[in-house]
C-alpha positions as CSV (number, residue, x, y, z in Angstrom):
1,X,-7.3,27.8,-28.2
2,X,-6.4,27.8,-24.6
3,X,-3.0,27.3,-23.0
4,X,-4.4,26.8,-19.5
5,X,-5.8,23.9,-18.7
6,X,-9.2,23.8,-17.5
7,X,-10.4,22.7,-14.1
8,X,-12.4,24.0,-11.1
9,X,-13.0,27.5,-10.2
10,X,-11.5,27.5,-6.2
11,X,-11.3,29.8,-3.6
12,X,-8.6,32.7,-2.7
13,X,-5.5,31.3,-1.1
14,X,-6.8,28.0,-0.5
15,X,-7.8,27.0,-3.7
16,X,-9.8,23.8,-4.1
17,X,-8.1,22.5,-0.8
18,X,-11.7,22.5,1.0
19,X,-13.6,20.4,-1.8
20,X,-10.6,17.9,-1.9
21,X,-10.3,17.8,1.7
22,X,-14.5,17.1,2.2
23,X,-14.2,13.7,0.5
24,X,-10.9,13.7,-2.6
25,X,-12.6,10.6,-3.9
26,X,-16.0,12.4,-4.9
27,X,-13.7,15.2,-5.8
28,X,-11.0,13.5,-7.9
29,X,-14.1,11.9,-9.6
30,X,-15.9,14.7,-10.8
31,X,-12.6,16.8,-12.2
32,X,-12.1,13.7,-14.0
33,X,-15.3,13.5,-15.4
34,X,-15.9,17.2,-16.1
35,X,-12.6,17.5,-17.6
36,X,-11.1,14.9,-19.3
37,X,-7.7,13.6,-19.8
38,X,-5.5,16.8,-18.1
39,X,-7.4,19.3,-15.0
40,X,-5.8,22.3,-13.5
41,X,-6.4,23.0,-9.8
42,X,-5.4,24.6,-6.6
43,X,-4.1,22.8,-3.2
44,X,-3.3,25.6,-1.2
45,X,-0.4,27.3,-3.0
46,X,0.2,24.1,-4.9
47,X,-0.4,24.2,-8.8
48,X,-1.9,20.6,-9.9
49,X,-2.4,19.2,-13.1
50,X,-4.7,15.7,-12.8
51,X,-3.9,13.0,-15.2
52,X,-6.4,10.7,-16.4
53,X,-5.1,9.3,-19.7
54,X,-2.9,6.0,-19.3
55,X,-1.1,7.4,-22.2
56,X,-0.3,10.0,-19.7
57,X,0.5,8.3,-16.9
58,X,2.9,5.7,-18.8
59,X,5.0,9.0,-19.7
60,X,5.4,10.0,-16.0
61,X,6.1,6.5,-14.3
62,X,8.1,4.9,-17.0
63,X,8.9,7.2,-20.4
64,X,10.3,10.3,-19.0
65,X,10.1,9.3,-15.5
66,X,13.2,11.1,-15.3
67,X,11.5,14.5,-15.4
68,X,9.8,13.5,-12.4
69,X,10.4,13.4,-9.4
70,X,8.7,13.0,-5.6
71,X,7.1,16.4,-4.5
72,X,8.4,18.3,-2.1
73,X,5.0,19.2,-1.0
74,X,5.1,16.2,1.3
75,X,6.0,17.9,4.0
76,X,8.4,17.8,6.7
77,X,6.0,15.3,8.7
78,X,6.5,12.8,5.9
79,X,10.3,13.2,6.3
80,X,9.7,12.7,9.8
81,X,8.1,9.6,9.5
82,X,10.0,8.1,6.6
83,X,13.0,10.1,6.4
84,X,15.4,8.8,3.1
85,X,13.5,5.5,2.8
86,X,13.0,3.4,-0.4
87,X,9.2,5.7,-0.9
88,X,10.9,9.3,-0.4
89,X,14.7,8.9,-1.7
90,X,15.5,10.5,-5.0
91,X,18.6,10.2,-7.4
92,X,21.9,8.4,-6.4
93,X,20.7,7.5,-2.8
94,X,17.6,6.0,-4.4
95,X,19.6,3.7,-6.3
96,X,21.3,2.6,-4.0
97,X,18.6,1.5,-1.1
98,X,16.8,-0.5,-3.9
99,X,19.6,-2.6,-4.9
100,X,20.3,-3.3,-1.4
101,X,17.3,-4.1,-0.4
102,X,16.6,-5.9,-3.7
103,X,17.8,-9.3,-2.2
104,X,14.9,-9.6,0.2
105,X,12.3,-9.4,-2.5
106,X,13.6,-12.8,-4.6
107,X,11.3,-14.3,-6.0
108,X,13.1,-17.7,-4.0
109,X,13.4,-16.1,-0.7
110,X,9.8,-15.1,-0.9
111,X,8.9,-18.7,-1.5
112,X,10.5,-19.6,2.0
113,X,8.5,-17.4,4.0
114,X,5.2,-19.3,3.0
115,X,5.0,-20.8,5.7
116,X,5.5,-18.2,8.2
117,X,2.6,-16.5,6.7
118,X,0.1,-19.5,6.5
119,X,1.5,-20.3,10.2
120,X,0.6,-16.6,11.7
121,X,-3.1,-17.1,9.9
122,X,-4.2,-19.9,12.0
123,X,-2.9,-18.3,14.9
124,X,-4.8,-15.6,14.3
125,X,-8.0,-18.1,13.3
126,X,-7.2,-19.7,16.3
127,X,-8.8,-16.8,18.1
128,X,-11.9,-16.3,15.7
129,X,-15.3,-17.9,16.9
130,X,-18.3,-18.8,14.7
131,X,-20.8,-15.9,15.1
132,X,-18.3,-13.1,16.3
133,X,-18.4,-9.9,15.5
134,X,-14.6,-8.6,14.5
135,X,-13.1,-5.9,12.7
136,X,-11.4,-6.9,9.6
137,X,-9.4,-4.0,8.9
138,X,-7.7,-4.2,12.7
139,X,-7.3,-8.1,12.2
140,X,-5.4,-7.9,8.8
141,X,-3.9,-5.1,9.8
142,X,-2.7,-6.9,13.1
143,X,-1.6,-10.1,11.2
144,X,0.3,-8.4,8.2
145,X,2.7,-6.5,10.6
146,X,3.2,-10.0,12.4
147,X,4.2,-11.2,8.9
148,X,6.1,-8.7,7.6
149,X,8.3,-8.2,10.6
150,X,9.1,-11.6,11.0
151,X,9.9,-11.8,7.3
152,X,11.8,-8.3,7.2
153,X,12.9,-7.4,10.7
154,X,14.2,-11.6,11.0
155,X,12.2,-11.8,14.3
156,X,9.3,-12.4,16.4
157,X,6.8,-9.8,17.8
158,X,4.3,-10.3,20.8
159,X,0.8,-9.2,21.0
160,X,1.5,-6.4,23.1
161,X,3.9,-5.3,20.3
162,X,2.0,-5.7,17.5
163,X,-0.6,-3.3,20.1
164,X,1.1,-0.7,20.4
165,X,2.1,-0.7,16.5
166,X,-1.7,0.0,15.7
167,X,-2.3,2.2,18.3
168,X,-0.2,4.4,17.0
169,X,-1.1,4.1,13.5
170,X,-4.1,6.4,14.1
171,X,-2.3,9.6,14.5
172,X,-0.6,8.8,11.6
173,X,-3.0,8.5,9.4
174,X,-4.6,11.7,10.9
175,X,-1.8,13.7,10.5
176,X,-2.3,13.0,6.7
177,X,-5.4,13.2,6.0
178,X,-6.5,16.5,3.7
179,X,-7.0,19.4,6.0
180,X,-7.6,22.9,4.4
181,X,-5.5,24.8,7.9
182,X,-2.8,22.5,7.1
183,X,-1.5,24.8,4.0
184,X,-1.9,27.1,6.4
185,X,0.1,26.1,9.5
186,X,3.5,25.5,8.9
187,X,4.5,21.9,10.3
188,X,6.6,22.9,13.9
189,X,3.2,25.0,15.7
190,X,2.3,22.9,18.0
191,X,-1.0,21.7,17.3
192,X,-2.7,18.8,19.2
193,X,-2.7,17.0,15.8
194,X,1.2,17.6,15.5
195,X,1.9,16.9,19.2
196,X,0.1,13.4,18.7
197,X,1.9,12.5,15.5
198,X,5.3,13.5,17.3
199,X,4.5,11.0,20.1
200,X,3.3,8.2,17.7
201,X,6.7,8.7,15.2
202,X,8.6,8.1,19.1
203,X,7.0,4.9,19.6
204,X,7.5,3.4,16.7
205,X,11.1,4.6,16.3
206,X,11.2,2.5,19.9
207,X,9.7,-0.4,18.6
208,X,12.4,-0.1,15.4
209,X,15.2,0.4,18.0
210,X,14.1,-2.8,20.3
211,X,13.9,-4.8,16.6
212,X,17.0,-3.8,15.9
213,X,18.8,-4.5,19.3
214,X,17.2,-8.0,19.2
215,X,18.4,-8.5,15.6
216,X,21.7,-7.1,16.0
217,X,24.8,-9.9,16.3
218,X,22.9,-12.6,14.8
219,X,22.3,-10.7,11.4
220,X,25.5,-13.3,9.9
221,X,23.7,-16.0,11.3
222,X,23.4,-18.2,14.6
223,X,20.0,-19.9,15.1
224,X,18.2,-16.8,14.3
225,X,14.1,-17.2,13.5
226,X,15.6,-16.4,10.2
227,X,17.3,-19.4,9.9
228,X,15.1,-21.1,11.9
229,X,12.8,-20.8,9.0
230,X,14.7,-22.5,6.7
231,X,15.7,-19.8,4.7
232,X,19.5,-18.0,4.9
233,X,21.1,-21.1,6.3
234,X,22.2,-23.6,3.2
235,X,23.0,-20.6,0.7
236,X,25.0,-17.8,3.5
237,X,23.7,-15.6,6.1
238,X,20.6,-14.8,6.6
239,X,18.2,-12.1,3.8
240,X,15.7,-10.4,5.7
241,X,15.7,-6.9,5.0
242,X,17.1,-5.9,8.5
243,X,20.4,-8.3,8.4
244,X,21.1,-7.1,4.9
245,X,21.4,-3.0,6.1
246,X,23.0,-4.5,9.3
247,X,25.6,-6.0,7.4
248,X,26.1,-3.5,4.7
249,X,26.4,-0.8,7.8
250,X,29.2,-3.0,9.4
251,X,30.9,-2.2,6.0
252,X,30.3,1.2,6.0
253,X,27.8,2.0,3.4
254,X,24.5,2.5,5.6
255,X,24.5,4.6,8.5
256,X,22.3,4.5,11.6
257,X,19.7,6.9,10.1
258,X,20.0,4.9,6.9
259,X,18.6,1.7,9.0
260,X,16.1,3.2,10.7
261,X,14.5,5.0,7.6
262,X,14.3,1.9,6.0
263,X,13.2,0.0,8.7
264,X,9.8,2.0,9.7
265,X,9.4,2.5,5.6
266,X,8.9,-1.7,5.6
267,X,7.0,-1.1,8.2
268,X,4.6,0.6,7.9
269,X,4.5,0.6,3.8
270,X,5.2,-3.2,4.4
271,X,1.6,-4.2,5.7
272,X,-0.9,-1.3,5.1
273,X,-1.4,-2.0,1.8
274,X,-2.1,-5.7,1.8
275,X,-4.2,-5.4,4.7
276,X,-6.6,-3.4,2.9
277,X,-6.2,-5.0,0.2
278,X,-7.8,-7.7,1.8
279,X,-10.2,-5.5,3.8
280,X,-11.7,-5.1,0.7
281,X,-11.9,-8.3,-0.8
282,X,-13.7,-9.7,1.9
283,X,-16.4,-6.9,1.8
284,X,-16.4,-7.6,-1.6
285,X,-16.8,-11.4,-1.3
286,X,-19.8,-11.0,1.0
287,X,-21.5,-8.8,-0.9
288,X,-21.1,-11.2,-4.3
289,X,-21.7,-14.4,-3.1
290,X,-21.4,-16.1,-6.5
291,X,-18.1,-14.5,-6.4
292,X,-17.2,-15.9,-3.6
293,X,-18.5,-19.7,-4.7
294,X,-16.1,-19.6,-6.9
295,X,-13.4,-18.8,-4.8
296,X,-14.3,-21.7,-2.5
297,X,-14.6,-24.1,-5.1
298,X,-10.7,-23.2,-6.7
299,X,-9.6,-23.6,-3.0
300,X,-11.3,-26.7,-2.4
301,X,-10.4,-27.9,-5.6
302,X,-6.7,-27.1,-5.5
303,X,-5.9,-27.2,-1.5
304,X,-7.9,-30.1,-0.7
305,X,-8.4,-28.6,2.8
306,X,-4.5,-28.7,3.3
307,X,-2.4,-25.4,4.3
308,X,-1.5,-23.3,1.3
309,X,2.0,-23.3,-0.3
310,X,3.6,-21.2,-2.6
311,X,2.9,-23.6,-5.7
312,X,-0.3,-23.8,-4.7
313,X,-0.7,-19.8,-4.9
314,X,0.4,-19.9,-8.2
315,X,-2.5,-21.9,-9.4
316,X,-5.5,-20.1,-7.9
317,X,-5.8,-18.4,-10.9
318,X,-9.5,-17.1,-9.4
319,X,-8.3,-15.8,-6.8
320,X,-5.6,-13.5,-8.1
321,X,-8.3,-12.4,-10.3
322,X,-10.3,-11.6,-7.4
323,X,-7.1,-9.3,-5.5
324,X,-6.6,-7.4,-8.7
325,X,-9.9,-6.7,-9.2
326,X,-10.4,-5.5,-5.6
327,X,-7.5,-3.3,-6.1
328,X,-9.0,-2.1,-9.0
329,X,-12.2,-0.9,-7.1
330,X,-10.6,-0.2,-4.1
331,X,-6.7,0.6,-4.5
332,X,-5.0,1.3,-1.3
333,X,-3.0,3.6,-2.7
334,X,-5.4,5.7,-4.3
335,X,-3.3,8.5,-5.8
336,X,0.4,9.6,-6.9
337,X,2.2,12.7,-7.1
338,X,5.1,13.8,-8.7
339,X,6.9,16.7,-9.3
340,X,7.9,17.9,-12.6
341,X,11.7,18.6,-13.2
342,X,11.6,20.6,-15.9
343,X,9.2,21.9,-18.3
344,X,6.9,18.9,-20.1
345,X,4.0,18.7,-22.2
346,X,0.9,16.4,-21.0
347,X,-2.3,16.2,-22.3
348,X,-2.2,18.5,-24.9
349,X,-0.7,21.4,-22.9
350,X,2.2,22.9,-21.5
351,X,3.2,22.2,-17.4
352,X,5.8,24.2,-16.1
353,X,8.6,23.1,-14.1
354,X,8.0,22.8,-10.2
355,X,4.4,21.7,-11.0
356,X,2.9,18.8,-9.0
357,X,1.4,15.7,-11.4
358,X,-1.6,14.0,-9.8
359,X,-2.1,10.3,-11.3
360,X,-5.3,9.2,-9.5
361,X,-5.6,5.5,-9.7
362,X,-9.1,5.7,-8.1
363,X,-10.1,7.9,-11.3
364,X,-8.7,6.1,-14.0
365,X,-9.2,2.3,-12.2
366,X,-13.0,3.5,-11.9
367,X,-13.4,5.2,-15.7
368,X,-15.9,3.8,-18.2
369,X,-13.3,5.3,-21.0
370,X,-11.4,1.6,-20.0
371,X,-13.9,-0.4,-18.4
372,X,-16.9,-1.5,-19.5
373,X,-19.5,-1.0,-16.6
374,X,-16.2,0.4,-13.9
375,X,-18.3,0.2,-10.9
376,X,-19.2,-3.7,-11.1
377,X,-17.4,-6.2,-9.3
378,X,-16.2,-8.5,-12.2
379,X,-12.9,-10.4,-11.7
380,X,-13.4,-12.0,-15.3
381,X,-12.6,-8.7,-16.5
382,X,-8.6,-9.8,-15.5
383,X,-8.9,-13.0,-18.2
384,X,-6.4,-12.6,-20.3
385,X,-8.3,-11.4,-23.4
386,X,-10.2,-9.4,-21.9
387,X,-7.1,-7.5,-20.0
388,X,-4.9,-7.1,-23.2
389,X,-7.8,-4.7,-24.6
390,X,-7.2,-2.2,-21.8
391,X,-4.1,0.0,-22.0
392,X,-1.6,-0.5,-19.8
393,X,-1.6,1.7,-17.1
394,X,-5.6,1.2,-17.2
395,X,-4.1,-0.2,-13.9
396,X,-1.6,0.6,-11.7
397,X,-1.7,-0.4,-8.0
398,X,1.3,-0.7,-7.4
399,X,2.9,2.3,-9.0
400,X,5.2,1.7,-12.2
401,X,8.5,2.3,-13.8
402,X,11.7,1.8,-11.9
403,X,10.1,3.4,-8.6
404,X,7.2,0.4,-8.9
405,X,6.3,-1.0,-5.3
406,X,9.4,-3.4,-4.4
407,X,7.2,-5.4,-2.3
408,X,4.5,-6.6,-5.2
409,X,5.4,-10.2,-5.1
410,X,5.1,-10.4,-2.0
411,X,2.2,-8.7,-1.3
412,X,0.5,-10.8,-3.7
413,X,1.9,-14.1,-2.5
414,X,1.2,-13.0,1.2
415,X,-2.2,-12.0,-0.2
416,X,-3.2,-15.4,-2.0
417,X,-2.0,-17.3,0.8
418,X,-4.0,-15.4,4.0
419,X,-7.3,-15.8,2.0
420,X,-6.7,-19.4,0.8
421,X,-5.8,-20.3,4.8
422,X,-8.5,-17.7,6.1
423,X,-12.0,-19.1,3.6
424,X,-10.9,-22.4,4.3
425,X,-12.0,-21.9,7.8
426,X,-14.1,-19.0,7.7
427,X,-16.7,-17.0,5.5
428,X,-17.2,-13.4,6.4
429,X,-20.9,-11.3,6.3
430,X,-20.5,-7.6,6.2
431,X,-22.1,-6.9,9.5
432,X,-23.7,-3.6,9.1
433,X,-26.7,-2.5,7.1
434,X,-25.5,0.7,6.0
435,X,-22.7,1.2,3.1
436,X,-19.2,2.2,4.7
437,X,-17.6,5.4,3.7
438,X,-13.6,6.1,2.8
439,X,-11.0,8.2,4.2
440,X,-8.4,9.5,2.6
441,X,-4.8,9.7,4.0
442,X,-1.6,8.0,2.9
443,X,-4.0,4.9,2.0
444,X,-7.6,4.4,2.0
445,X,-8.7,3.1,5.1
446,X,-12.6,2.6,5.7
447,X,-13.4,5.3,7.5
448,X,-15.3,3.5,10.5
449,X,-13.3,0.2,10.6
450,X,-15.0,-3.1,8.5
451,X,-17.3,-4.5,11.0
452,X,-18.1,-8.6,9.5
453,X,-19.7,-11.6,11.2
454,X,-17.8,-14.9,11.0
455,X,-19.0,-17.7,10.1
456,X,-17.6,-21.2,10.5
457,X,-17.4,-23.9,6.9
């Protein structure tokens, strides 16, 4: 019996870094197809071992996460960009940024920022005509960093502001995307592609500082947007993310580059995900239009044509079918790595210390080993009985184990409540005739935008 695991045959020195870099989804899928719960492969002078077995994946994220870690192979860019945030701290440090931050994600505060997000939708419907042509993926995109730094940051951004955000989100995403010369260039020649993501990291961090300035002084409260929203006033100062590392620095225990890491983490981790999330869906409704009955008959049932509120996102019990099965088909984050600590065995062999884990959600979300006909559209698959059959981590979106995505509730609440306010108003028709293609970087973005026609109710 072998010891080494089996996987695809690569190339000298760069390994399999040129197939995964064509299209990793196509990639990913065949390894996992070909072989089977644990695959061996090469990016660049990175050893990977692909996980495909829940069982698997449960041991990494929650049963011996502590032999795991985050891999160094994310490069000096990602330190860059997120320095010791909440995605890229380890250990002690770790620990400590989650608990702090931990306040902003109650499951109460959460509730009172309802309706800021219902508010920023219709502004942003205000602007939508019957018969336009739009760009989903830039208007969610534009509307979720609205919402999250007014929920996060405590304050208001203009239009210009949110602007400039998304412009330079594209370098970014660029600088992340798979790219065989990348292994082969170390991160300070300067490259066009490295001058551009320098320049973008600059302008955010500006943004972050201008935030910050605008916050600072109020963060104890004084008629702040925070409070102005109701919440933070009646219980003590204000809990967006931003006053809580404002106050804990005036104490000592978070220093400047502790804010700002933080601050671009929420960020930008803060709205990508959810506005693809619901990129997706609404591709997804247009091309299943009984699907999307049904989601117009729970919200006219249960809204009655009134604004959305938290209790009333609790009961569209559709519709949260609907988002998980959209992230099912279309996670946003699309794979995890870790780094093993120490020697473990996984799948039924042995992988060495300072090896990196792969745990592809869009393999395993996508497998016929868990789901009956995986490339169907099917929220009923999320009723209860049919979801307890599935193991596990079958599913995992949002991570898992203590290092699970912090902001899940609110995702999901910020989620429920843009759709049930947005298909009120609106249905959406996938405006092109040809099938849209995915690209790979920290999240998976379409990879030409998500042209859709609106269409006035």
């Amino acid at each position: 019996m072998s010891t080494e695991p089996p996987g695809p045959n690569g190339v000298p020195l760069l390994g399999n870094t040129g197939q995964y870099a064509r299209d990793p989804f196509s990639f990913m899928t065949a390894v996992g197809d070909a072989y089977g719960d644990l695959a061996q492969f090469e990016l660049g002078p990175i050893d990977v071992y692909m996980l495909t077995n829940p069982d698997d994946v449960e041991r990494v994220l929650v049963g011996e996460h502590e032999k795991f870690r985050k891999p160094e192979f994310q490069d000096d860019a990602m330190g860059d960009l997120l320095g010791e945030g909440l995605l890229l701290s380890e250990g002690d440090t770790w620990e400590r940024q989650r608990d702090l931050a931990q306040p902003a994600f109650h499951m109460q505060r959460l509730t009172s920022l309802a309706p800021t997000m219902t508010r920023k939708t219709e502004a942003t419907l205000d602007g939508w005509r019957d018969g336009d042509v739009v760009d989903v993926e830039i208007e969610m995109a534009r509307l979720t960093v609205d919402i999250i730094v007014s929920a996060m940051f405590g304050t208001e951004i203009d239009e210009a502001t949110v602007e400039r955000v998304q412009e330079n989100l594209e370098p970014l995403g660029q600088r992340f995307e798979p790219d065989p010369l990348r292994f082969l260039l170390p991160d300070w020649v300067p490259t066009e592609e490295n001058r551009k993501f320098s320049a973008a990291v600059d302008e955010l961090e500006a943004v972050i500082d201008d935030l910050v300035e605008r916050r600072r002084g109020t963060e104890r409260g004084d008629g702040s947007p925070a409070e102005e929203s109701g919440e933070g006033t009646d219980d003590g100062p204000p809990m967006d993310l931003l006053s809580i590392i404002l106050r804990a620095r005036e104490r000592g225990e978070q220093s400047r580059e502790n804010l700002r890491d933080e601050m671009m983490t929420m960020l930008l981790a803060g709205h990508d995900t959810t506005a693809l999330t619901l990129t997706y869906l609404w591709y997804l409704l247009s091309e299943h239009p009984e699907v999307e009955k049904r989601v117009h008959e729970e919200l006219d049932e249960v809204l009655g044509g009134s604004v959305p509120t938290a209790t009333d996102a609790r009961r569209l019990e559709y519709l949260e079918r609907v988002l998980l099965e959209t992230m099912r088909l279309y996670p946003p984050v699309y794979v995890l790595f870790r780094e093993a600590k120490t020697g473990v065995r996984l799948g039924g062999y042995r992988v060495p210390k300072g090896s990196t884990v792969m745990l592809p959600q869009w393999v395993v979300h996508r497998s016929e080993r868990w789901y009956d006909d995986p490339l169907a559209f099917d929220p009923d698959r999320w009723l209860p009985e049919r979801r307890s059959e599935r193991p596990q981590f079958s599913y995992f979106p949002f991570g898992g184990g203590p290092r699970h995505c912090i902001g899940m509730q609110f995702s999901l609440l910020e989620a429920k409540l843009i759709v049930g306010t947005v298909a009120q108003r609106f249905s959406l028709a996938y405006a092109r005739d040809e099938p849209f293609d995915l690209r790979g970087s920290l999240t998976m973005h379409p990879a030409d935008g998500m042209e859709m026609r609106l269409v006035e109710r």
